[in-house]
C-alpha positions in Angstrom: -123.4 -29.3 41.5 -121.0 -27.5 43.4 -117.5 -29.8 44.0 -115.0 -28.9 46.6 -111.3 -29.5 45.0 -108.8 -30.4 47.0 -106.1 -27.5 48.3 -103.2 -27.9 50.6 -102.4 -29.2 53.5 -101.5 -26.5 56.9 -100.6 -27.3 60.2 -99.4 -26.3 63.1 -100.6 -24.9 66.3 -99.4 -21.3 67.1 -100.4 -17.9 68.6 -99.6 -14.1 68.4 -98.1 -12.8 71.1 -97.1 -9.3 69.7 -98.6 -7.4 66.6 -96.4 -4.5 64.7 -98.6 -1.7 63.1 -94.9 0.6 62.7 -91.5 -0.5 61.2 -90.8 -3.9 60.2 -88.8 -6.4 62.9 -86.7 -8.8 62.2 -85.2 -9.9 65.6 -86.5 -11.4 68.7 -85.1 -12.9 71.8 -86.5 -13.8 75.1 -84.6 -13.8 78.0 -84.5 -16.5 80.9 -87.0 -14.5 83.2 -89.2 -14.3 80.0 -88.7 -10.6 79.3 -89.0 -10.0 75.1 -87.1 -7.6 73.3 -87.5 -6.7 69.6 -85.1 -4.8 66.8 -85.7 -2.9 63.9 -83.1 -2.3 61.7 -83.4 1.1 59.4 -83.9 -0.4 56.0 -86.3 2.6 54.7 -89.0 2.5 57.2 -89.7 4.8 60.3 -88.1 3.3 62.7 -88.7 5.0 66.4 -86.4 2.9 68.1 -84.0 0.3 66.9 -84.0 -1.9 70.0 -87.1 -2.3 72.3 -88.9 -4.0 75.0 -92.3 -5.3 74.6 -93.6 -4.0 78.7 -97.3 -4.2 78.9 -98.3 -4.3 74.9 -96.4 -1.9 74.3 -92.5 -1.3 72.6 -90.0 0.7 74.7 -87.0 1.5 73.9 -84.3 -0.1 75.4 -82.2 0.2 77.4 -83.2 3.8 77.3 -84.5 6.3 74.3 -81.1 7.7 74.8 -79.5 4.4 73.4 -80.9 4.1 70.9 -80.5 8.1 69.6 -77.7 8.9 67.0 -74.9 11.2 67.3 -71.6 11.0 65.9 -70.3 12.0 69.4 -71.9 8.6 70.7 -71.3 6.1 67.5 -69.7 3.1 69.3 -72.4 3.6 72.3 -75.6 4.5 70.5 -77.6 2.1 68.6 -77.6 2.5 64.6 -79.4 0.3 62.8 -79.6 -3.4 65.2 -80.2 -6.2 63.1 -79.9 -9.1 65.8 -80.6 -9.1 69.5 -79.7 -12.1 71.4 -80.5 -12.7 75.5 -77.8 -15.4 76.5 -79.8 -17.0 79.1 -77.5 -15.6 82.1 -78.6 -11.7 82.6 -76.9 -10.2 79.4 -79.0 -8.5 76.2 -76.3 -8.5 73.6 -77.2 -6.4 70.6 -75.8 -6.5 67.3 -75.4 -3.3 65.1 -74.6 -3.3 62.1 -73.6 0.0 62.0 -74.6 0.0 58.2 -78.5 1.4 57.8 -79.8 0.9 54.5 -77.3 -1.7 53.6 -74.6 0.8 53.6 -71.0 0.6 54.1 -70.9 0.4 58.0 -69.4 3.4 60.2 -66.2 2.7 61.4 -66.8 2.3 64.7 -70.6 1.6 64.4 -70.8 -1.8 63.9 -70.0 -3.0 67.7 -71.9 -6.1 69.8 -73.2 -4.5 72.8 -73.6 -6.2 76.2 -76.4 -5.2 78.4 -76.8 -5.6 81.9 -80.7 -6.9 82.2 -80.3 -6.2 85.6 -79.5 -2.9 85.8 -80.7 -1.8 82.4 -77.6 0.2 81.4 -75.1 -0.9 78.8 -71.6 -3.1 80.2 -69.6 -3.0 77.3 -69.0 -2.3 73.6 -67.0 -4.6 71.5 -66.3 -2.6 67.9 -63.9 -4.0 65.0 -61.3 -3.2 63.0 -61.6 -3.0 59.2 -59.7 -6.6 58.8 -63.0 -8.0 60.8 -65.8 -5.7 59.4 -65.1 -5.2 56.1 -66.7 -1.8 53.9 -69.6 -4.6 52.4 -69.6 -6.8 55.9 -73.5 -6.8 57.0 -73.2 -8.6 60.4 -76.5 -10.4 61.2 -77.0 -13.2 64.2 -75.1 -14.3 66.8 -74.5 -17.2 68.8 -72.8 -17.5 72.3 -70.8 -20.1 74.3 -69.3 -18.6 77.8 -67.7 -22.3 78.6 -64.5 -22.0 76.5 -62.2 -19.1 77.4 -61.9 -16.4 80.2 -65.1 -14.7 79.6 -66.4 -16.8 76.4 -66.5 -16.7 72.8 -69.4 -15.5 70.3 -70.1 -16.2 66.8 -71.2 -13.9 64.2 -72.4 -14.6 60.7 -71.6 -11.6 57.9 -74.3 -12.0 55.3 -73.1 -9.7 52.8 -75.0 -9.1 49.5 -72.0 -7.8 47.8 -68.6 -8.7 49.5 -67.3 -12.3 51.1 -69.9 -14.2 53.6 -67.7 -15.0 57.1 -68.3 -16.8 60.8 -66.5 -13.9 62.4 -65.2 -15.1 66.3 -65.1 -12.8 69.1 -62.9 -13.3 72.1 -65.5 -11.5 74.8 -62.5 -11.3 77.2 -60.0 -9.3 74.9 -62.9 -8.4 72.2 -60.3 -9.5 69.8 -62.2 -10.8 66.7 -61.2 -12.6 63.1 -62.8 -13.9 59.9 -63.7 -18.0 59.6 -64.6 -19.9 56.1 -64.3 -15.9 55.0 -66.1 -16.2 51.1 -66.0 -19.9 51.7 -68.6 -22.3 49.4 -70.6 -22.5 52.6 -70.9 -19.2 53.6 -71.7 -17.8 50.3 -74.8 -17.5 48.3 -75.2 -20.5 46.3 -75.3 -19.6 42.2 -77.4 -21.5 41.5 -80.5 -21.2 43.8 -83.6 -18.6 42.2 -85.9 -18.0 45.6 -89.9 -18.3 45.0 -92.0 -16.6 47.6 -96.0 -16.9 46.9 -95.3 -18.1 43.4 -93.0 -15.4 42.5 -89.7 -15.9 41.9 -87.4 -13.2 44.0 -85.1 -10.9 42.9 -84.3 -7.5 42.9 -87.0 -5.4 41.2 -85.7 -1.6 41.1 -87.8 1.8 40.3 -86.1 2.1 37.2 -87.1 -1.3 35.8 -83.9 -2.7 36.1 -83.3 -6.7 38.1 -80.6 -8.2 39.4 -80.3 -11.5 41.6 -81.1 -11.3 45.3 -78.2 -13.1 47.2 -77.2 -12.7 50.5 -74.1 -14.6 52.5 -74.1 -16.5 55.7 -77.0 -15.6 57.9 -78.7 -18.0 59.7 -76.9 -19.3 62.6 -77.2 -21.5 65.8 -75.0 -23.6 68.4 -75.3 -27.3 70.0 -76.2 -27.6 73.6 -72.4 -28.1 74.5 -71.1 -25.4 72.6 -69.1 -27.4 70.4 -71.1 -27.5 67.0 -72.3 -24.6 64.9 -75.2 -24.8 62.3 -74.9 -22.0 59.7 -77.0 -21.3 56.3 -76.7 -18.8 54.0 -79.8 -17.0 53.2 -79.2 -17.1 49.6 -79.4 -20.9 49.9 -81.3 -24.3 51.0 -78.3 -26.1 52.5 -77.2 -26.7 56.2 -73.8 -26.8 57.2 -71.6 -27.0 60.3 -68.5 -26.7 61.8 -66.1 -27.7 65.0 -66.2 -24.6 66.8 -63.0 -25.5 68.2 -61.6 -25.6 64.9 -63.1 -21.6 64.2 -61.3 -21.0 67.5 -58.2 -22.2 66.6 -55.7 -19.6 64.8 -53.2 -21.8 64.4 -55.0 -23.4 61.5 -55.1 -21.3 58.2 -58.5 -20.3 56.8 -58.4 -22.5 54.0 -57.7 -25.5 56.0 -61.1 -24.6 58.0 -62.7 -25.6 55.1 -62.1 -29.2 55.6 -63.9 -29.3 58.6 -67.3 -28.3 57.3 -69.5 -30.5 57.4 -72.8 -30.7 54.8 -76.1 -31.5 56.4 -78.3 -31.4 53.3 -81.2 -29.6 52.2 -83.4 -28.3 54.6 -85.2 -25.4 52.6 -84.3 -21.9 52.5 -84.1 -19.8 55.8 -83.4 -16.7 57.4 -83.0 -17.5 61.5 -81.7 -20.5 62.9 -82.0 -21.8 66.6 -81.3 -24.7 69.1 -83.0 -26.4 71.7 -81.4 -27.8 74.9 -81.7 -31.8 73.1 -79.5 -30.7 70.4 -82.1 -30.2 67.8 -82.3 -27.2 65.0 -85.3 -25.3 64.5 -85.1 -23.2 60.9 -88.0 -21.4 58.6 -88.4 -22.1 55.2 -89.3 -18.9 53.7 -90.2 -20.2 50.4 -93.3 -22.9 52.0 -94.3 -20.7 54.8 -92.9 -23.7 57.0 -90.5 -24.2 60.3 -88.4 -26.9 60.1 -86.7 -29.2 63.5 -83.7 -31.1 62.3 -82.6 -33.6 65.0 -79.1 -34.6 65.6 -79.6 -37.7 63.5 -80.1 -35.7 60.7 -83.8 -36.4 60.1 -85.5 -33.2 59.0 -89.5 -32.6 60.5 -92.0 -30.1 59.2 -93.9 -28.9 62.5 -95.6 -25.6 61.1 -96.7 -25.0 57.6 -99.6 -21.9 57.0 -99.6 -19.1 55.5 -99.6 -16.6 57.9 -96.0 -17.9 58.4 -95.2 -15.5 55.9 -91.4 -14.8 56.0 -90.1 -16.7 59.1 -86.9 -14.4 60.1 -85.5 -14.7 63.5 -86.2 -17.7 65.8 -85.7 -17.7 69.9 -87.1 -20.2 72.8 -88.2 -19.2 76.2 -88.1 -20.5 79.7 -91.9 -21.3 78.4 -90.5 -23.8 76.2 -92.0 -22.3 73.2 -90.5 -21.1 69.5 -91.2 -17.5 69.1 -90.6 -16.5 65.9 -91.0 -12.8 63.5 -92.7 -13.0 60.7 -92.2 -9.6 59.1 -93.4 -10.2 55.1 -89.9 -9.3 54.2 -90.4 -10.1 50.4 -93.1 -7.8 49.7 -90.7 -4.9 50.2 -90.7 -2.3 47.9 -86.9 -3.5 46.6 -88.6 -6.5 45.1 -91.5 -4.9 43.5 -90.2 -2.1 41.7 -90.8 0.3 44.3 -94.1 -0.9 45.2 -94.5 -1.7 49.4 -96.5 -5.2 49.3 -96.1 -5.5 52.7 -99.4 -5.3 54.7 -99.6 -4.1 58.4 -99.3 -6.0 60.9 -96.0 -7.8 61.1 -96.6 -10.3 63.9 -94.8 -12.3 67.1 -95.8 -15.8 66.5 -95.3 -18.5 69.2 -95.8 -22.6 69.2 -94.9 -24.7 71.9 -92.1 -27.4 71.4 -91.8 -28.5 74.8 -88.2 -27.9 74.8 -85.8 -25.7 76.8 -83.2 -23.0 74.6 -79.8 -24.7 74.5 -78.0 -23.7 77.6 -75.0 -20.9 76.9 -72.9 -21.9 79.9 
């Protein structure tokens, strides 16, 4: 007699809207018009374009192949290696390049957030750093925006560094101006004591040579309330949520380590790579280690709304004027740095969407 045991449990109604048979994505944004643009940063694979358009089932580069074609006579307007692209709701692609491929030390100069006219097509302006703000093992990674506070608004940057301090860098869009927040705080760093498990396998770094070593990465995941005056950060190397007055981050009349006072612990919510916010106020975050997404509303009360496994490695998160979560899923643990060499990954990474019949929190 033949017994059916029980398994678990999945749920959750999505959809594909964009399958990847090239290099591996890990950002996505969707602009208010509903136009979708996708990055690749240049972590080993063949990466065409670093920043594209998806225009007819098919990726263009954008704004232009030029753009997004290296020369150390264009560094600070060329695209290197864009780990985060972000469409602000008001006619503006910003991109964020690391300037760093392969984890590197970033090229002074390189690492820059670029605004883009969605209009026109044609880059507005280039905000780069200074070594004080990007340091040599800075790896910036999302970005958040609020234009209601300043001249010309302020954005907020996470540096998810894997070997250096984790950081909320602030950028004064008027004067480009920029400095380090909660810079190799508790909060923003790894936590020591967390061992990821992906699939059943515990994940570290497996190298060639037969050598490990922990995989831990800073302050990544990152997101803002609907008035601009909150933002929810994780690290990646971590399960915890935390926040912060973003007046206080503003502020540079308070010292760094008094910042620290003003975080504020939300609990666990599982481990995650993006982070986003819908225009109620609640938090949408993956949970790479249970295939899940996660909504934590502003009371604190954490939902499970997707669990499958074809939600395998939930990276970045964006809503659209559709009112639905689109989301990469891009198998990021079966790269060949975890598996001594060996590329687990298996073609195609995928654009997932679920409707949540909410609006992206509003930017301005």
């Amino acid at each position: 007699m033949q017994v059916k045991l029980p398994s678990e449990r999945f749920f959750g109604k999505f959809e594909a809207v964009f399958l990847f048979y090239g290099a591996m994505p890990t950002g996505v944004t969707v602009s208010e018009t509903g136009r979708i643009f996708i990055c690749f940063p240049k972590w080993g694979d063949d990466v065409q374009c670093t920043v594209a358009e998806i225009v007819k089932d098919t990726l263009q580069p954008y704004p232009s192949a030029e753009a997004n074609a290296v020369s150390q006579a264009n560094i600070t307007t060329s695209f290197i290696s864009v780990q985060s692209v972000v469409a602000d709701g008001r006619g503006t692609l910003w991109v964020l390049d690391t300037g760093a491929p392969n984890f590197s030390e970033p090229i002074i100069g390189g690492a820059k957030l670029v605004a883009v006219d969605l209009n026109t097509n044609s880059i507005r302006s280039v905000i780069t750093f200074t070594e004080e703000v990007v340091l040599p093992t800075t790896y910036l990674n999302d970005v958040r925006f609020d234009f209601r506070v300043g001249r010309a608004g302020y954005a907020y940057i996470t540096d998810s560094s894997s070997r250096g301090p984790g950081a909320i860098i602030v950028v004064d869009l008027e004067t480009g101006h920029a400095w380090r927040r909660l810079n190799g705080a508790m909060s923003t760093s790894p936590d020591p004591y967390f061992l990821p498990k992906v699939e059943g396998t515990i994940l570290i770094n497996r190298n060639p040579d037969g050598s490990t070593s922990p995989f831990q990465l800073a302050s990544d995941g990152i997101a803002i309330s609907p008035d601009g005056k909150m933002l929810y950060y994780c690290p990646l190397s971590s399960r915890d949520l935390y926040s912060i007055s973003t007046e206080v981050l503003r502020d540079r009349t308070i010292p760094d380590m008094n910042v620290q006072a003003d975080v504020q612990y939300w609990g666990e919510k599982g481990a995650s790579d993006g982070m986003i916010t819908d225009a109620k106020g609640n938090v949408y975050a993956g949970d790479y280690e249970n295939n899940s997404i996660r909504r934590i509303l502003p009371n604190g009360i954490i939902e499970t709304i997707a669990h499958d496994p074809r939600i395998l490695w939930p990276d970045t998160f964006s809503i659209g004027p559709d009112q639905c979560l689109y989301f990469i899923v891009n198998q990021l643990n079966r790269q060949p740095r975890f598996h001594y060499g060996n590329d687990l990954r298996q073609k195609p990474y995928s654009l997932l969407r679920m409707n949540i019949a909410e609006l992206p929190a509003p930017t301005y």
